[in-house]
KOLDOPA-898004 format. One record per residue (C-alpha): residue number from 1; chain; x, y, z. Coordinates in steps of 0.5 Angstrom, whole numbers. Each point is the difference from the previous one (the first is absolute). Layout:
  pos  unit     xx     yy     zz
  NUM     A      X      Y      Z
...
***
This chain:
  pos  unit     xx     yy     zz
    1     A    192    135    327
    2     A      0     -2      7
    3     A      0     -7      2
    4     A     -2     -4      5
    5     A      1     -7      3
    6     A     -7     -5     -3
    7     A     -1      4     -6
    8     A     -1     -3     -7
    9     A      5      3     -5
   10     A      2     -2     -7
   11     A      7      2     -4
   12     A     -2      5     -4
   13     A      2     -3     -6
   14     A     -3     -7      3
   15     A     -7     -4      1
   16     A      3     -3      6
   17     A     -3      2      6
   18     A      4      0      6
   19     A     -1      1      8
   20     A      4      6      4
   21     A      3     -5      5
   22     A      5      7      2
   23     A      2      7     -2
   24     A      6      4      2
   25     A      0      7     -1
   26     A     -5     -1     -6
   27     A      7     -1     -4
   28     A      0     -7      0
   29     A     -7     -4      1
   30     A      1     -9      2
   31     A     -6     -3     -3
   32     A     -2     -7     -1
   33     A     -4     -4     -5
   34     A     -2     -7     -3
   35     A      4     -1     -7
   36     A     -4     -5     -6
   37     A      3     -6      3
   38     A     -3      1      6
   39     A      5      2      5
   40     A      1      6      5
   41     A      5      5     -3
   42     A      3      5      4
   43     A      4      7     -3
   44     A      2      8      2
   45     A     -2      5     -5
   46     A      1      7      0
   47     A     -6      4      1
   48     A      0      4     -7
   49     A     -1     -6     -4
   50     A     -6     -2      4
   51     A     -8      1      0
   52     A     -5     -1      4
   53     A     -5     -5     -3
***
């Protein structure tokens, strides 16, 4: 699956949805996300563990 910087993603086995900050190559995928205490969190995911929500 292709992704593209702005998109709203989630971990497949996750409900958390995240924004595409930078994707290298489709391998790799930077996003960023608000977590329950309210504070930015920022993480690299591999591509394959990703959807599009």
């Amino acid at each position: 699956m292709k992704f593209q910087k702005d998109d709203i993603v989630k971990l497949k086995d996750s409900e958390t949805k995240m924004t595409v900050t930078s994707v290298d190559n489709n391998e790799y995928v930077s996003c960023k996300w608000i977590n329950r205490l309210g504070h930015e969190m920022h993480g690299q995911f591999p591509g394959k563990l990703l959807t599009k929500n």
